[in-house]
Each structure stands twice: as structure tokens, then as C-alpha cells.
N, CA, C and O atoms as a Maestro MAE file, in Angstrom:
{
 s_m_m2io_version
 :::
 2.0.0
}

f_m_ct {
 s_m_title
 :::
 protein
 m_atom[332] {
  # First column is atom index #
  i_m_mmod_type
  r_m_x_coord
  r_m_y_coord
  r_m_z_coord
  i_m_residue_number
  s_m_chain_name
  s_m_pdb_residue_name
  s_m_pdb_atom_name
  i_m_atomic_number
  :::
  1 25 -3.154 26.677 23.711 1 A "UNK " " N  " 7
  2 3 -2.644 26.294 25.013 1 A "UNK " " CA " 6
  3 2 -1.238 25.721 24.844 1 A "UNK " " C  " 6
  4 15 -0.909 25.365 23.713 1 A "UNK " " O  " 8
  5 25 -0.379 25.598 25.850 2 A "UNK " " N  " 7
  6 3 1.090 25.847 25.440 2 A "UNK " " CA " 6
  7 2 1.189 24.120 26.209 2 A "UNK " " C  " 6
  8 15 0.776 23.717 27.296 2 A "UNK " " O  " 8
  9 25 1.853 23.475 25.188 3 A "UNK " " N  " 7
  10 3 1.702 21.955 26.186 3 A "UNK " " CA " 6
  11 2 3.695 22.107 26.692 3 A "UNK " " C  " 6
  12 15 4.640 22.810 26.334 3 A "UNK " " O  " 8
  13 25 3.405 20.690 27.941 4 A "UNK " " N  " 7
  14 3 5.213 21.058 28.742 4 A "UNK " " CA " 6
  15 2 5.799 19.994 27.773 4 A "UNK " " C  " 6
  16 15 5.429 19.095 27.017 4 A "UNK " " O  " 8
  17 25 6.714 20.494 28.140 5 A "UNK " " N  " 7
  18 3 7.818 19.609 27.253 5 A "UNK " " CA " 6
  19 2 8.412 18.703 28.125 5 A "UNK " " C  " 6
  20 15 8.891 19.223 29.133 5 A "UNK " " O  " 8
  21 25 8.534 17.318 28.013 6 A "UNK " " N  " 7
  22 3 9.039 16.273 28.720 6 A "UNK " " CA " 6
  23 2 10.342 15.986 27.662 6 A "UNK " " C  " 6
  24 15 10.746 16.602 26.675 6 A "UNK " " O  " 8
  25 25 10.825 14.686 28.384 7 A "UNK " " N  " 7
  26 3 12.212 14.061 27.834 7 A "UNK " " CA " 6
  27 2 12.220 12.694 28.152 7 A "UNK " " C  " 6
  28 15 12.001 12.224 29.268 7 A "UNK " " O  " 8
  29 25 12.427 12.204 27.339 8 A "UNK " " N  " 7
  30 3 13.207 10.097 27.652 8 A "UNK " " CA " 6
  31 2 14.282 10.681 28.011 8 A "UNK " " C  " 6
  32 15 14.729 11.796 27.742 8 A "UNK " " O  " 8
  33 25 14.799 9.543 28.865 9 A "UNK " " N  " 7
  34 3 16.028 10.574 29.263 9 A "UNK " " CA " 6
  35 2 17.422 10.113 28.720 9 A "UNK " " C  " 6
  36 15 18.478 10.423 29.272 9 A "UNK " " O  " 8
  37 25 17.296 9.012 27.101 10 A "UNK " " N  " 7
  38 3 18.166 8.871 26.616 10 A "UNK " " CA " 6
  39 2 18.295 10.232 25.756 10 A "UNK " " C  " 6
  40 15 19.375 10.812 25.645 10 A "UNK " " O  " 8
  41 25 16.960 10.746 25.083 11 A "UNK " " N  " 7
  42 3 16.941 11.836 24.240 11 A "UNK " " CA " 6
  43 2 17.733 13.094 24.802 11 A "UNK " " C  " 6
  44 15 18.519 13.900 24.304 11 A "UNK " " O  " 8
  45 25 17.105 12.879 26.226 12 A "UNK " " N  " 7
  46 3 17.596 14.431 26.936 12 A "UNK " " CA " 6
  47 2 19.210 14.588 26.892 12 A "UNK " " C  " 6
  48 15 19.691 15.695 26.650 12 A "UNK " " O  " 8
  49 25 20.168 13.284 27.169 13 A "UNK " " N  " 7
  50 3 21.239 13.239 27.058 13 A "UNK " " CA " 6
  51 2 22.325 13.586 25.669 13 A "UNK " " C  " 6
  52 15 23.453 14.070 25.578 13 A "UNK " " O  " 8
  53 25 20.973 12.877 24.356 14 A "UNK " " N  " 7
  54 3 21.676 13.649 23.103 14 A "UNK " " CA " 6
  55 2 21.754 14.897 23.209 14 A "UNK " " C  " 6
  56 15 22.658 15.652 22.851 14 A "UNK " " O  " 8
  57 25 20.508 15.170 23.852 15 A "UNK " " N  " 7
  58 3 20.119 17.159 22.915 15 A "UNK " " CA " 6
  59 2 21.642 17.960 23.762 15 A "UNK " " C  " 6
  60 15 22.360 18.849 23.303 15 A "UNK " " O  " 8
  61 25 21.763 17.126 25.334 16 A "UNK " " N  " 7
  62 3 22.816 17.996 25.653 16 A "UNK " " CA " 6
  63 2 23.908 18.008 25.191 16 A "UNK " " C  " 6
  64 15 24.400 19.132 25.293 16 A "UNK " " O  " 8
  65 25 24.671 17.164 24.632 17 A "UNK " " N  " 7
  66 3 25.377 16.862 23.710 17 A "UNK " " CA " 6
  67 2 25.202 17.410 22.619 17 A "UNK " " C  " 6
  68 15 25.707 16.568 21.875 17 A "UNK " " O  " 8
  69 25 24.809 18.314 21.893 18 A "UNK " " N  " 7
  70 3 24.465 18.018 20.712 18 A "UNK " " CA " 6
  71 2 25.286 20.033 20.218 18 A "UNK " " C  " 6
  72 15 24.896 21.125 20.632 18 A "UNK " " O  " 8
  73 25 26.102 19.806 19.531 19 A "UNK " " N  " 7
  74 3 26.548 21.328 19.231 19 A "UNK " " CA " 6
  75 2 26.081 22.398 19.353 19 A "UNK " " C  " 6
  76 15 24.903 22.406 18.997 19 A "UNK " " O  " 8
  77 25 26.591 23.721 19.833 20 A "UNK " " N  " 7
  78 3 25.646 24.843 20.387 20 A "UNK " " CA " 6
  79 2 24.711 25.279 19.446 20 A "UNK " " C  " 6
  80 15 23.619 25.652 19.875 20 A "UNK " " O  " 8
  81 25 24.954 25.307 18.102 21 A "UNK " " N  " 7
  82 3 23.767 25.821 16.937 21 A "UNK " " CA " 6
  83 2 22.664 24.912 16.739 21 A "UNK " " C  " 6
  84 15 21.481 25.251 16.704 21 A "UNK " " O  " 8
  85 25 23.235 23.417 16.578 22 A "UNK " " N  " 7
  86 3 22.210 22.371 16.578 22 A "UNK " " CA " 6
  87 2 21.444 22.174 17.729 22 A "UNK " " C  " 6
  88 15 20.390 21.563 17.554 22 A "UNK " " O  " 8
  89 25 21.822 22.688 19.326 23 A "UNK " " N  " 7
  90 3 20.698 22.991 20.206 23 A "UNK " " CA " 6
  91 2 20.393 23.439 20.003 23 A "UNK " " C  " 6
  92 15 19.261 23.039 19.733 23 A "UNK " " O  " 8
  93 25 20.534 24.686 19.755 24 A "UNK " " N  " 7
  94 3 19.949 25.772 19.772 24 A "UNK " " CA " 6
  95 2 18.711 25.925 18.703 24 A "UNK " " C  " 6
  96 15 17.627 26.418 19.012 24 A "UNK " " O  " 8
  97 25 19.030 25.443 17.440 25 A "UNK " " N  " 7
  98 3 18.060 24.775 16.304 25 A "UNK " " CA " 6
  99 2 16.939 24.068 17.310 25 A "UNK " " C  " 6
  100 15 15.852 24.450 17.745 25 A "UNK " " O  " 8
  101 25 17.633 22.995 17.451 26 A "UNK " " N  " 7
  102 3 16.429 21.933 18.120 26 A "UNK " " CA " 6
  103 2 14.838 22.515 19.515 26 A "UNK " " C  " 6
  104 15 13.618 22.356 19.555 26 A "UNK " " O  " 8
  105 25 15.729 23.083 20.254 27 A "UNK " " N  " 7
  106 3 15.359 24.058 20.944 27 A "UNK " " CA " 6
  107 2 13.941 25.018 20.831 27 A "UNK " " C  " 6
  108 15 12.872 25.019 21.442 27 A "UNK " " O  " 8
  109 25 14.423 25.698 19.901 28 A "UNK " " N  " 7
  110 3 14.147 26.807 19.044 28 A "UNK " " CA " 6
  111 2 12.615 26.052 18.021 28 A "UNK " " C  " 6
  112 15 11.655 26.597 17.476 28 A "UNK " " O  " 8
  113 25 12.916 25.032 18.112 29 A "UNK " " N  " 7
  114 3 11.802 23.815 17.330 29 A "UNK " " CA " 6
  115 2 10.717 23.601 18.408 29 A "UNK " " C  " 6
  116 15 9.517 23.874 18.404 29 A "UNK " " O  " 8
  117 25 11.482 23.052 19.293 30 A "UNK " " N  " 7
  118 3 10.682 22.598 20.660 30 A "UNK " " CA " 6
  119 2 9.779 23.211 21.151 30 A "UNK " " C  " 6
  120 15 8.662 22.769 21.419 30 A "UNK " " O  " 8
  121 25 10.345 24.719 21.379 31 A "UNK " " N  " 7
  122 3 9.448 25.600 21.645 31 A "UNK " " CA " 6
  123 2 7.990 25.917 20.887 31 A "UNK " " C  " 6
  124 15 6.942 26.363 21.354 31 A "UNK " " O  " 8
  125 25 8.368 25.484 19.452 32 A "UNK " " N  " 7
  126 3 7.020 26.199 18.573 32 A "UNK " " CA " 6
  127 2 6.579 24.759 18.294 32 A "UNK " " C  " 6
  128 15 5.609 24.860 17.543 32 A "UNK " " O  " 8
  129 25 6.892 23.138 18.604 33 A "UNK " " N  " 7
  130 3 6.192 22.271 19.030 33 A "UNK " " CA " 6
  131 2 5.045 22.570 20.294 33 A "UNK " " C  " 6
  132 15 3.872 22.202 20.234 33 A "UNK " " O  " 8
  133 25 5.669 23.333 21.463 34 A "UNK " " N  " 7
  134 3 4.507 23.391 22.531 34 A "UNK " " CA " 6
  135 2 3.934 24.180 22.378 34 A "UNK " " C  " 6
  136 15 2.956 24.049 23.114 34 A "UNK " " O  " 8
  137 25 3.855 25.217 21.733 35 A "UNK " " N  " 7
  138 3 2.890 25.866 21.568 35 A "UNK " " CA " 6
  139 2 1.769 25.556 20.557 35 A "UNK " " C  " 6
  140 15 0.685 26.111 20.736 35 A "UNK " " O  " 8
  141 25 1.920 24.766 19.568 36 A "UNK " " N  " 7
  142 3 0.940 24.323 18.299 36 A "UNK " " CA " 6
  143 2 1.865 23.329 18.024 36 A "UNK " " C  " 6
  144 15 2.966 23.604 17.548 36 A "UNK " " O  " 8
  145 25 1.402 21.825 18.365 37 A "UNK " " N  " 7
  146 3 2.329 21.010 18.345 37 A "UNK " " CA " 6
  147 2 1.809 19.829 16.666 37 A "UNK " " C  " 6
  148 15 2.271 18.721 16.395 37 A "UNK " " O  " 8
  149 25 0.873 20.542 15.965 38 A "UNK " " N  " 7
  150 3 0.561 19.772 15.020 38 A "UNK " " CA " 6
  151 2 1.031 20.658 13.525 38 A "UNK " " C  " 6
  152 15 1.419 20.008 12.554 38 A "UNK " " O  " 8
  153 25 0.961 21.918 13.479 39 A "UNK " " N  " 7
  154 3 1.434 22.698 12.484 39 A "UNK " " CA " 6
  155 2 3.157 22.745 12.917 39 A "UNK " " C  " 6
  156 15 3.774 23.397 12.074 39 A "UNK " " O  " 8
  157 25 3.945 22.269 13.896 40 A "UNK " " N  " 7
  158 3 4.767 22.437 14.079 40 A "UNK " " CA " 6
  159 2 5.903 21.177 13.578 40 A "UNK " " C  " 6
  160 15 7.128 21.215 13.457 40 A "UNK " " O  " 8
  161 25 5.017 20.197 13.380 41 A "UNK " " N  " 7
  162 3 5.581 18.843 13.257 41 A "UNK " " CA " 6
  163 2 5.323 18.406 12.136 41 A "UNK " " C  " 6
  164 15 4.821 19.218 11.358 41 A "UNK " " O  " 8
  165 25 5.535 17.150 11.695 42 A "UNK " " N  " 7
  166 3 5.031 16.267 10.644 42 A "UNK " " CA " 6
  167 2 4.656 15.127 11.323 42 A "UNK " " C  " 6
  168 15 4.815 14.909 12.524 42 A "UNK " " O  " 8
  169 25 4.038 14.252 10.310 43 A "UNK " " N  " 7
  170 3 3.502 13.081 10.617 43 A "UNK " " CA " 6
  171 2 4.783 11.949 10.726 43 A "UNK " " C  " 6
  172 15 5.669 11.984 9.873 43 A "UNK " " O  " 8
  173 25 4.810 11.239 11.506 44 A "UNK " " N  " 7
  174 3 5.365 10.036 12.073 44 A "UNK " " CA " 6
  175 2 4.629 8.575 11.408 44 A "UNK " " C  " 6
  176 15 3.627 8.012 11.848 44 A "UNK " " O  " 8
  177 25 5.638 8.089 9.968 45 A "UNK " " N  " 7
  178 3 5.028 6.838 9.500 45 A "UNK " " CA " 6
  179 2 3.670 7.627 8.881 45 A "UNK " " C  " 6
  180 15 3.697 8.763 8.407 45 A "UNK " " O  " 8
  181 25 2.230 6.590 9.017 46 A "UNK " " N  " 7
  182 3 1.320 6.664 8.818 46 A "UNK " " CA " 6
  183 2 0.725 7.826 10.030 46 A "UNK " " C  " 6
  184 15 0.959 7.658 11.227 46 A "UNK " " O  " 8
  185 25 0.016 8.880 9.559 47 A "UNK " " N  " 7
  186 3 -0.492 9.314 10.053 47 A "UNK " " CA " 6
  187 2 -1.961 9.584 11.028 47 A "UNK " " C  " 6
  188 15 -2.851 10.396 10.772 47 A "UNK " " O  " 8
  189 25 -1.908 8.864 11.917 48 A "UNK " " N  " 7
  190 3 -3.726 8.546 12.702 48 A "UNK " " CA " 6
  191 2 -4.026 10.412 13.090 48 A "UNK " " C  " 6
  192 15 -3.242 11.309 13.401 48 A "UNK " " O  " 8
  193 25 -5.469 10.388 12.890 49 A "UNK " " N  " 7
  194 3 -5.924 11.466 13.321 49 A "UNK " " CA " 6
  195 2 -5.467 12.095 14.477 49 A "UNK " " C  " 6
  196 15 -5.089 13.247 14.689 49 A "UNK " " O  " 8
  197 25 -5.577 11.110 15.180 50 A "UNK " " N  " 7
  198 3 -5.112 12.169 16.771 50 A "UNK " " CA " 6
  199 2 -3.636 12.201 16.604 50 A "UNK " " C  " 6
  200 15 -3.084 12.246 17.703 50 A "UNK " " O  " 8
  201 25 -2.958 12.195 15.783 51 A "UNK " " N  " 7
  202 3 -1.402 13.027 15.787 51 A "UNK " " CA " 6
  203 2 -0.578 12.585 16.876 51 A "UNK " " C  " 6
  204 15 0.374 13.213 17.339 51 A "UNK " " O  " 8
  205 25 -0.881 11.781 17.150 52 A "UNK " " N  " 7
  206 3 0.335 11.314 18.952 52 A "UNK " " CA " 6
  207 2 1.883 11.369 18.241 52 A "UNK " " C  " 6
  208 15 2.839 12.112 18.466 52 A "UNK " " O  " 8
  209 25 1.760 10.623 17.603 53 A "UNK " " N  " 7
  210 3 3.566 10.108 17.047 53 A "UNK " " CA " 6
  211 2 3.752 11.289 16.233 53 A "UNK " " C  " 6
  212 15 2.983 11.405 15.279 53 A "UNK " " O  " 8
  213 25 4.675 12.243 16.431 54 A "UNK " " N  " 7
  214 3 4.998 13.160 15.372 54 A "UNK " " CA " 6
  215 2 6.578 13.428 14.939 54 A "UNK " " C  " 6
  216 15 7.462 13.168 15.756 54 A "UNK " " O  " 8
  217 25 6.852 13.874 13.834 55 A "UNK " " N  " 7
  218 3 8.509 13.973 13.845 55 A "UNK " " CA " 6
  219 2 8.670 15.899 13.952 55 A "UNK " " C  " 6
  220 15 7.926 16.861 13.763 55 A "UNK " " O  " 8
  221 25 9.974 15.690 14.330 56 A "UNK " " N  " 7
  222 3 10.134 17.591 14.571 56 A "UNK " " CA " 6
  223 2 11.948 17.535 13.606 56 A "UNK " " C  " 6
  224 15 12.810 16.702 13.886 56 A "UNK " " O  " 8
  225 25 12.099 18.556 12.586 57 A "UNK " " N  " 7
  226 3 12.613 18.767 11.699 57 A "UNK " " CA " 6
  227 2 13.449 20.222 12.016 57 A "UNK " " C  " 6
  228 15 12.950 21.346 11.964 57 A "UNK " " O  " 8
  229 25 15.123 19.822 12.423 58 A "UNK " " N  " 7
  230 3 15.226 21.301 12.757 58 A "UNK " " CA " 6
  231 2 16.571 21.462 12.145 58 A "UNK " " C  " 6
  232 15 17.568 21.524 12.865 58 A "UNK " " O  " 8
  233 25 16.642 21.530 10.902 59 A "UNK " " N  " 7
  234 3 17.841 21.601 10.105 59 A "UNK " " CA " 6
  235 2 18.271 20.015 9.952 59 A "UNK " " C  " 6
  236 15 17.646 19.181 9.296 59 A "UNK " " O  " 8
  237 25 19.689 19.746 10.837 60 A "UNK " " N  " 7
  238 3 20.398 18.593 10.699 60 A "UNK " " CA " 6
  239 2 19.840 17.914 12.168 60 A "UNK " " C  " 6
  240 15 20.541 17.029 12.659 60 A "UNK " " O  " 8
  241 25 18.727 18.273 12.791 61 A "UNK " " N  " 7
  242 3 18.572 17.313 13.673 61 A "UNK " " CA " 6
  243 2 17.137 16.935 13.504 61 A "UNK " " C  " 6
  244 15 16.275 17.775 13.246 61 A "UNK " " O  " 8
  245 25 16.875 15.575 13.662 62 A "UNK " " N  " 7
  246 3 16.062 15.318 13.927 62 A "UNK " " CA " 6
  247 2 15.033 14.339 15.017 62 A "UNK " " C  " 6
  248 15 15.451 13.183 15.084 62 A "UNK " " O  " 8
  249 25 13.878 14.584 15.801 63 A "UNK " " N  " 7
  250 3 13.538 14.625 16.905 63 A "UNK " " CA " 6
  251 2 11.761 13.661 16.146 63 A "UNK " " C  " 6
  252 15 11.101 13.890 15.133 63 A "UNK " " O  " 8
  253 25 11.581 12.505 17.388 64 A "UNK " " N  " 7
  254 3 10.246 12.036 17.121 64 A "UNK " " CA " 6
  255 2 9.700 12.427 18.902 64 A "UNK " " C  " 6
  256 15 10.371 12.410 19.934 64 A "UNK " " O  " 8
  257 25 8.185 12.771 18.680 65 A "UNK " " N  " 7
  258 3 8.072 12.895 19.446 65 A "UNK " " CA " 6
  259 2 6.589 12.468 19.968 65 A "UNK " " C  " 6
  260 15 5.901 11.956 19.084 65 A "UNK " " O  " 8
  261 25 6.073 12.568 21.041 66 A "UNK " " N  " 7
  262 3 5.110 11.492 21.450 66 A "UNK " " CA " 6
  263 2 3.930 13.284 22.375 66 A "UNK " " C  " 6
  264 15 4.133 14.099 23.275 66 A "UNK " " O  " 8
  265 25 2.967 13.026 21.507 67 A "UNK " " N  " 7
  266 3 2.208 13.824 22.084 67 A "UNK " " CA " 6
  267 2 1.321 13.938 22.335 67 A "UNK " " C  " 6
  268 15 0.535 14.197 21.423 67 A "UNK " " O  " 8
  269 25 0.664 13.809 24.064 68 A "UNK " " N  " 7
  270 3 -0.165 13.918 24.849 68 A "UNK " " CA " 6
  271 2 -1.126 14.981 24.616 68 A "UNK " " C  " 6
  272 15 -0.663 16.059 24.989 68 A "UNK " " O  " 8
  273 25 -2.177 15.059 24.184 69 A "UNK " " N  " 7
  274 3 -3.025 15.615 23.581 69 A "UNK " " CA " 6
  275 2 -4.201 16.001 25.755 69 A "UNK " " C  " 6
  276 15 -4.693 16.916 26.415 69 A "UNK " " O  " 8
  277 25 -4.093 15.301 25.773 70 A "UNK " " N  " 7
  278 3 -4.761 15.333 27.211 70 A "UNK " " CA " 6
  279 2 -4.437 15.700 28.044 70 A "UNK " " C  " 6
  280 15 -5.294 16.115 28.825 70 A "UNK " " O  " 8
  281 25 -3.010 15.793 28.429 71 A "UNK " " N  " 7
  282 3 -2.119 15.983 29.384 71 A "UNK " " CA " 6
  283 2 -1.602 17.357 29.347 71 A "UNK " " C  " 6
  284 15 -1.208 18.080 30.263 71 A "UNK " " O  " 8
  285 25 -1.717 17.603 27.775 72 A "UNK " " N  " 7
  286 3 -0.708 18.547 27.026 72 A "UNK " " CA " 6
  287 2 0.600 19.021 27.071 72 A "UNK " " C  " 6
  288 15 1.250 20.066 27.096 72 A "UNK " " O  " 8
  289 25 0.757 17.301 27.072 73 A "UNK " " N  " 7
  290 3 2.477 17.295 26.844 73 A "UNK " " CA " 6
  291 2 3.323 16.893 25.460 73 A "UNK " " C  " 6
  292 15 2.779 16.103 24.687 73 A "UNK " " O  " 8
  293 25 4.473 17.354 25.178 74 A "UNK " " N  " 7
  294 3 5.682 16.840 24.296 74 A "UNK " " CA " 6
  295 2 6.035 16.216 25.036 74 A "UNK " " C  " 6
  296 15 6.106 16.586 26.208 74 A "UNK " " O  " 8
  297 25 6.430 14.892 24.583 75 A "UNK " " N  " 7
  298 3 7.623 14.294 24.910 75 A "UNK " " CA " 6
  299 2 8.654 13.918 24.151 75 A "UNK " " C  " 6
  300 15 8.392 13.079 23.290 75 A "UNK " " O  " 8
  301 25 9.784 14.313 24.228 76 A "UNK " " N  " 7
  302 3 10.893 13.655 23.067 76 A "UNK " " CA " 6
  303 2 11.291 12.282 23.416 76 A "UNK " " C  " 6
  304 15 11.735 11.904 24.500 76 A "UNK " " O  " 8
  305 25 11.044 11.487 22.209 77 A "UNK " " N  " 7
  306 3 11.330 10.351 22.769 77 A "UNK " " CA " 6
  307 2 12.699 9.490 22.103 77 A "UNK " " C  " 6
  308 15 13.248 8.495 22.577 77 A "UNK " " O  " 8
  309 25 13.112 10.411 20.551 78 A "UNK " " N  " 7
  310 3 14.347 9.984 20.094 78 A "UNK " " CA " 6
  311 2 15.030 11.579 19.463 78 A "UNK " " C  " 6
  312 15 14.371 12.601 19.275 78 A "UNK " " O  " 8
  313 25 16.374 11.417 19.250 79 A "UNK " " N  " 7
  314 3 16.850 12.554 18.663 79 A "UNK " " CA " 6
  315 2 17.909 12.385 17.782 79 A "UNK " " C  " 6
  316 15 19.013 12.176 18.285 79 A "UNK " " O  " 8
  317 25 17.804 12.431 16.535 80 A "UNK " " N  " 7
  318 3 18.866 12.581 15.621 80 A "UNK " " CA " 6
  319 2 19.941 13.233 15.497 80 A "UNK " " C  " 6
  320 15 19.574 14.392 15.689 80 A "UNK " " O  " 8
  321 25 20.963 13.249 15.314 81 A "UNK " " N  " 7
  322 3 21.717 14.338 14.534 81 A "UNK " " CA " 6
  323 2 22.538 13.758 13.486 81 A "UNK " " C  " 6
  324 15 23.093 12.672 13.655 81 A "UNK " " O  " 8
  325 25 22.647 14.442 12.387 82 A "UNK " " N  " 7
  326 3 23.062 13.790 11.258 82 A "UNK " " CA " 6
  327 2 24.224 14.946 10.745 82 A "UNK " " C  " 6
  328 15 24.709 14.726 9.635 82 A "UNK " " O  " 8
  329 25 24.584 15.865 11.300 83 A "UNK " " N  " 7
  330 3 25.872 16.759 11.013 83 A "UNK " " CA " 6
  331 2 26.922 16.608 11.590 83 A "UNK " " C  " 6
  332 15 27.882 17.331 11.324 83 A "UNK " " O  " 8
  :::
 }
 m_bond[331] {
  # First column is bond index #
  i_m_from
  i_m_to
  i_m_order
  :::
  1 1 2 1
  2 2 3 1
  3 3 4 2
  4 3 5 1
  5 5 6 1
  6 6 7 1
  7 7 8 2
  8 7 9 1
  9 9 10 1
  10 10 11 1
  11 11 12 2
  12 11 13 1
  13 13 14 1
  14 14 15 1
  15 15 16 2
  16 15 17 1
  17 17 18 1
  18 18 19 1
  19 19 20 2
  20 19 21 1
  21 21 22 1
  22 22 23 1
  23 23 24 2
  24 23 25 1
  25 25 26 1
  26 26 27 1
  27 27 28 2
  28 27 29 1
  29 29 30 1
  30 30 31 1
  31 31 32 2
  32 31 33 1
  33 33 34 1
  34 34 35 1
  35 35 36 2
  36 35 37 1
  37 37 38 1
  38 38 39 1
  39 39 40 2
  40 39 41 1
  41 41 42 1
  42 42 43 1
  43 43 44 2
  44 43 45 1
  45 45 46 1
  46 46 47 1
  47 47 48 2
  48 47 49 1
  49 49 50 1
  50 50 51 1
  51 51 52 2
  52 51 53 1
  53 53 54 1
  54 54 55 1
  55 55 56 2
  56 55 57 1
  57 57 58 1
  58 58 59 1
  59 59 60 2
  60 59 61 1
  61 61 62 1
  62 62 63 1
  63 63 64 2
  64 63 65 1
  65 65 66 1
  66 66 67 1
  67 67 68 2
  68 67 69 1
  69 69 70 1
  70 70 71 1
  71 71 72 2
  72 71 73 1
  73 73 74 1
  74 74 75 1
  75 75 76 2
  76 75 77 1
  77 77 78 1
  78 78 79 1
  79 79 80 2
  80 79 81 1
  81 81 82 1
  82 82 83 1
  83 83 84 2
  84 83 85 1
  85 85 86 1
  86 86 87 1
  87 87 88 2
  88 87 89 1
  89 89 90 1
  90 90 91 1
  91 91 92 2
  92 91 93 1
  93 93 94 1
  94 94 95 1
  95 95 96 2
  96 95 97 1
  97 97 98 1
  98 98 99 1
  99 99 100 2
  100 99 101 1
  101 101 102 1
  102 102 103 1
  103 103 104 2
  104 103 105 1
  105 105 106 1
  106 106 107 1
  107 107 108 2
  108 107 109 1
  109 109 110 1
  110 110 111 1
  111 111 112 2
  112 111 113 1
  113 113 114 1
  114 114 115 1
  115 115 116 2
  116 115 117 1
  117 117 118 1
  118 118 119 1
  119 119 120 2
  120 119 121 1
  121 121 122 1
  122 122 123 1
  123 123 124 2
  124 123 125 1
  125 125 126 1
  126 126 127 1
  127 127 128 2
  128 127 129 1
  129 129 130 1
  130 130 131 1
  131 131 132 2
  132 131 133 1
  133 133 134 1
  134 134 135 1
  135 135 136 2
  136 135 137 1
  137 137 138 1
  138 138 139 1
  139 139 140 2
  140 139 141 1
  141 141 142 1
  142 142 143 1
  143 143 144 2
  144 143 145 1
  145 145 146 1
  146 146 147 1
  147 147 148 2
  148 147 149 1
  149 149 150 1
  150 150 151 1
  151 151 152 2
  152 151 153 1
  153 153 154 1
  154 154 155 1
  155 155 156 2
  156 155 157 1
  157 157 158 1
  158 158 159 1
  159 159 160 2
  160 159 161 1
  161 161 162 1
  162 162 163 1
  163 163 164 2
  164 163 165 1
  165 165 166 1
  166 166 167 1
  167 167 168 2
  168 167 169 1
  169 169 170 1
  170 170 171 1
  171 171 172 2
  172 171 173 1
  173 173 174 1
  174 174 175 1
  175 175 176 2
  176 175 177 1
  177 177 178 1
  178 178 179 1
  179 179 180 2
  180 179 181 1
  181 181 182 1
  182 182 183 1
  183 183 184 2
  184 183 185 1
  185 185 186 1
  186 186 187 1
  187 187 188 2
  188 187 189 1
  189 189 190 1
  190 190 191 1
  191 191 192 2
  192 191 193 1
  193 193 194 1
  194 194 195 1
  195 195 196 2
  196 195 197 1
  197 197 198 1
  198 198 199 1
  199 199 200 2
  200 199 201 1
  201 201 202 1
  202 202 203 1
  203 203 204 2
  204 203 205 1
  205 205 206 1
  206 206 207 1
  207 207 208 2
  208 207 209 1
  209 209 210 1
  210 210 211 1
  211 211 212 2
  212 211 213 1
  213 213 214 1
  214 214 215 1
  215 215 216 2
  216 215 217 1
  217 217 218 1
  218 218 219 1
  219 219 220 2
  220 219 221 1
  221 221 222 1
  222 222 223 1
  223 223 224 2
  224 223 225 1
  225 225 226 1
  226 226 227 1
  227 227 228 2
  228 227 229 1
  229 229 230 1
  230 230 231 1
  231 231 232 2
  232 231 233 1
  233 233 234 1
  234 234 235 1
  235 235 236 2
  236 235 237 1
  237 237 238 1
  238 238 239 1
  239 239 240 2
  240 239 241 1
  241 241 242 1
  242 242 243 1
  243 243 244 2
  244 243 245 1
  245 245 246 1
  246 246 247 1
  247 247 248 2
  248 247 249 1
  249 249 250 1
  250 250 251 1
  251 251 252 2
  252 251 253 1
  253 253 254 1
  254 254 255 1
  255 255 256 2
  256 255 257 1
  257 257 258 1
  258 258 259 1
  259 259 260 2
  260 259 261 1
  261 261 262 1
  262 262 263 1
  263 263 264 2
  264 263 265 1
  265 265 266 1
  266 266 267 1
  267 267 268 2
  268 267 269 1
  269 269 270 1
  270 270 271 1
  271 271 272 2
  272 271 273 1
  273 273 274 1
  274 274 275 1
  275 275 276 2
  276 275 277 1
  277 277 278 1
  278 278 279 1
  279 279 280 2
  280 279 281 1
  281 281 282 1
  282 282 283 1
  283 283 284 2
  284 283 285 1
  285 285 286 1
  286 286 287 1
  287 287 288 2
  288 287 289 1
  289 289 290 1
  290 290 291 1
  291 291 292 2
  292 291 293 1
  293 293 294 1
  294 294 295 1
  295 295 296 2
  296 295 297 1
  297 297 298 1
  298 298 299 1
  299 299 300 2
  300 299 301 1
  301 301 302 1
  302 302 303 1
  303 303 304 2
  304 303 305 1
  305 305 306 1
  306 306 307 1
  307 307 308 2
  308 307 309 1
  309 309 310 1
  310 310 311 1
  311 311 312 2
  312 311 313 1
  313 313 314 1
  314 314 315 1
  315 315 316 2
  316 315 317 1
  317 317 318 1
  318 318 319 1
  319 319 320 2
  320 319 321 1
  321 321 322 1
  322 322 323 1
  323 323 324 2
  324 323 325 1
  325 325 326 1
  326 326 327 1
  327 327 328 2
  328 327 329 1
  329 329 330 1
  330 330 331 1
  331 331 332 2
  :::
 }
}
């Protein structure tokens, strides 16, 4: 099942900002977060079974994200970029 993708809306303001390849990276991540949002991610810190806190890895950016298992939502809730 394909979960929606939400935004904090400090995050949403990086990603737009964020260079056309490194969106496009990030993006391109996001997408295969909602669709299988646990093979898509890594663990965040310590890892609890139900997977809520996860990190998303997309070259030089990086994204934590908060996931609604019930709702079946992403939410981005911070966004890196380190290039």
C-alpha cells in the first residue's frame, strides 16, 4: 500500500531549495519511501519495532522521517544537505 507523503513545513522549504539533482535525488527517495517505507529507510538512533522514526539516505542529502504506520503516512520532518 502506497503511504502520502506529508511535510514540516520547515523541511518542505529546504527540499525546495535544495539543487535540481539533489531534489531530484531526494525525491526520487521519497517516492520508494511511500511505497515500502521500511526497506526504503534505515533506522533512526535505536531502532523500536514499529519503525516510526526512520532516516532516508539519498546521496548528499539527508532526510529523517516520521512514519505513520496507521494513517499511512511519511512525514519529513528534517532535511539535510551536506553538498
Amino acid at each position: 500500500m502506497i503511504y502520502r507523503l506529508k511535510y514540516d513545513p520547515a523541511a518542505e522549504a529546504v527540499h525546495d531549495a535544495l539543487p535540481q539533482n539533489a531534489s531530484e535525488r531526494l525525491s526520487t527517495a521519497l517516492a520508494r519511501a511511500c511505497t515500502d517505507p521500511r526497506s526504503a529507510t534505515e533506522p533512526y538512533g535505536l531502532d523500536d519495532e514499529s519503525g516510526v522514526i526512520r532516516t532516508l539516505l539519498a546521496g548528499d542529502v539527508f532526510a529523517v522521517l516520521l512514519i505513520g504506520h496507521t494513517l499511512k503516512t511519511v512525514t519529513v520532518l528534517q532535511i539535510s544537505y551536506l553538498g
